[in-house]
C-alpha positions as CSV (number, residue, x, y, z in Angstrom):
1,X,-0.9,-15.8,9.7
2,X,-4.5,-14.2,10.4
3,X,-7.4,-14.7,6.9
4,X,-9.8,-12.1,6.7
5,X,-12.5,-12.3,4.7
6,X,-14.6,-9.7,2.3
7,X,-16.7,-8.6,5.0
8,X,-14.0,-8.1,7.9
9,X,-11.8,-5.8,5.4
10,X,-15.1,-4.0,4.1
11,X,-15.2,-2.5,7.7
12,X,-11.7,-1.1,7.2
13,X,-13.7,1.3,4.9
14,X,-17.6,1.8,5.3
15,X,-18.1,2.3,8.9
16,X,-20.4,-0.4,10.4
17,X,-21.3,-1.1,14.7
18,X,-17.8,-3.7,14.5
19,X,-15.3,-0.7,12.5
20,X,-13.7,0.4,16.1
21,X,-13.4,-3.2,17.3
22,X,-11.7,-4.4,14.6
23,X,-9.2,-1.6,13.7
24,X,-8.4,-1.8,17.9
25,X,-7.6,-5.9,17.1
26,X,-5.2,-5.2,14.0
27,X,-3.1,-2.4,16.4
28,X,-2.7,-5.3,19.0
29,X,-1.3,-7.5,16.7
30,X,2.5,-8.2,17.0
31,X,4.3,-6.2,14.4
32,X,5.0,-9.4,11.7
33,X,1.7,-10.7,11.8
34,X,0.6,-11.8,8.1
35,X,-2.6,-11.1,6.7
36,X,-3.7,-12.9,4.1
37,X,-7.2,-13.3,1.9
38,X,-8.4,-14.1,-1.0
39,X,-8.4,-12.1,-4.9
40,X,-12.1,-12.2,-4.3
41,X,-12.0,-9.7,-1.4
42,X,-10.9,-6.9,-3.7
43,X,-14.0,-8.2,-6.3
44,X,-16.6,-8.2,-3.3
45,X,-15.5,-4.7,-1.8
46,X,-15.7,-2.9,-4.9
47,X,-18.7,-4.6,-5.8
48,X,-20.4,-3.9,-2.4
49,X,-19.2,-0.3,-2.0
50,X,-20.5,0.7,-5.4
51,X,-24.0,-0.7,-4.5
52,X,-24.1,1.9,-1.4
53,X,-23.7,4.4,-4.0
54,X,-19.7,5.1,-3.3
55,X,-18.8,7.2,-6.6
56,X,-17.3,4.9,-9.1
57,X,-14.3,6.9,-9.1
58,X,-13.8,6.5,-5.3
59,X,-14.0,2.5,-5.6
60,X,-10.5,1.9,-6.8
61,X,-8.9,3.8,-3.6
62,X,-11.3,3.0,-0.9
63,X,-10.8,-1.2,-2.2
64,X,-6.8,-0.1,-2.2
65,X,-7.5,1.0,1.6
66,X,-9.5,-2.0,2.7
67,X,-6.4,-4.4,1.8
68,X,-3.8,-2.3,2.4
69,X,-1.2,-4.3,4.5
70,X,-3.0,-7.9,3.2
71,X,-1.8,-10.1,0.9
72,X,-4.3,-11.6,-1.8
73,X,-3.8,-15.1,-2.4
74,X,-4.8,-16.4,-6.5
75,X,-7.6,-18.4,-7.5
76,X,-5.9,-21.2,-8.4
77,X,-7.5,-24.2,-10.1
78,X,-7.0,-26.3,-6.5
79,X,-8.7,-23.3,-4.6
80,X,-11.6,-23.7,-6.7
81,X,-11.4,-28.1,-6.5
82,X,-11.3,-27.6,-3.0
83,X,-14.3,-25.4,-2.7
84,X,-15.9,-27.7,-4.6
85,X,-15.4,-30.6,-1.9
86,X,-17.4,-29.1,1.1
87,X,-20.3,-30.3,2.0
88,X,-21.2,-28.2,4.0
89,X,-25.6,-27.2,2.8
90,X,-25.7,-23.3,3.8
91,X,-22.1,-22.9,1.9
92,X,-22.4,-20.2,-0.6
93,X,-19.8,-20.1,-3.8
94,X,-18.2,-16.7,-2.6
95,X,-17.7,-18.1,1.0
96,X,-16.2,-21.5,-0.2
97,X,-13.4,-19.8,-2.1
98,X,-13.1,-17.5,1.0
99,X,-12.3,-21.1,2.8
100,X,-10.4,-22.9,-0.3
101,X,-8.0,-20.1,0.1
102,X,-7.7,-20.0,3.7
103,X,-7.3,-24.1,3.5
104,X,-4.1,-23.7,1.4
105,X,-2.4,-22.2,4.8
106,X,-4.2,-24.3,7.3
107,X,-0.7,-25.2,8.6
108,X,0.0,-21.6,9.1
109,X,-2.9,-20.1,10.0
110,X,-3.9,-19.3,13.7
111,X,-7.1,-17.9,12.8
112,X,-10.1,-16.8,10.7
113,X,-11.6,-13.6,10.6
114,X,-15.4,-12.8,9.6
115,X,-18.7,-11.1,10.8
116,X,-20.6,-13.9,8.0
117,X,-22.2,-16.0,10.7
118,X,-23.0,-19.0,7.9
119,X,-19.0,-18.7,6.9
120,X,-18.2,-18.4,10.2
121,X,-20.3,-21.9,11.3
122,X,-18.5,-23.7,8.1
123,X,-15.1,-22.0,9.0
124,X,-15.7,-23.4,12.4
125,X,-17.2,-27.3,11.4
126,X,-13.7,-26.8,9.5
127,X,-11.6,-27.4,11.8
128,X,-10.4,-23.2,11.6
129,X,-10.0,-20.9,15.0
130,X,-12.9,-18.4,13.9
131,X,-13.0,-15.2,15.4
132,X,-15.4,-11.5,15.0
133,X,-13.6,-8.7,16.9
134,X,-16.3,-6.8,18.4
C-alpha cells in the first residue's frame, strides 16, 4: 500500500516539472498495488485548482481524475487525535491529517508519496519510507 498526498495527486491533473515522473512511477507499479490517501486530498485539489482559475464547472471532473484509482480514507475522530500528538514545530494542520491517515496503515504501508518537503521531513522523522518520483 503506497499514500499519496494532495500535492503528489494534484500532478495527475495540472502539469508541473514532476507530472511525467510520477505518471512513469504509477505504470511501474505491480498491478494490485493499493493507493490510498486521505478525504482531504479531494478538499485541497479542488480548492487549489479553482485558485489557478480552472472553471468551477471543470473542478468536479479534473478532482474525479486526480484520485481516480485511490482510495480516500475518513477523517475519523482518531485521525484527527493522532494529528494532534505530533510534535513535530514546522507541522501544518493539512499535513498532520495527511500523516494521521497514513499512520492508521503504518503496518501496511511501504511508502509515502509527496513533493511537500516540510511533510516530507516529518513523514520521514516518522518513521515512513518517503519518496518524490522525479
Amino acid at each position: 500500500m503506497i499514500y499519496l498526498d494532495s500535492c503528489a495527486l494534484l500532478k495527475f491533473v495540472k502539469r508541473e516539472k514532476e507530472t511525467d515522473s510520477l505518471h512513469a512511477w504509477r505504470e511501474q507499479l505491480l498491478q494490485g498495488t493499493e493507493l490510498v490517501t486521505s478525504e482531504l486530498a479531494g478538499l485541497e485539489i479542488s480548492r487549489t485548482l479553482l485558485r489557478a482559475g480552472v472553471d468551477y464547472q471543470r473542478v468536479p471532473y479534473a478532482a474525479g481524475q486526480a484520485l481516480r484509482g485511490v482510495y480516500q480514507a475518513d477523517i475519523t475522530n482518531t485521525v484527527l487525535a493522532k494529528a494532534r500528538t505530533y510534535r513535530v514545530p514546522k507541522l501544518g494542520s493539512l499535513d498532520a491529517i495527511h500523516l494521521a491517515t497514513a499512520d492508521s496503515f503504518r503496518s501496511e504501508l511501504i511508502e509515502f508519496i509527496t513533493y511537500d518537503v516540510e511533510l516530507a521531513e516529518a513523514a520521514a522523522e516518522l518513521g515512513f519510507s518517503v519518496k518524490a518520483p522525479a
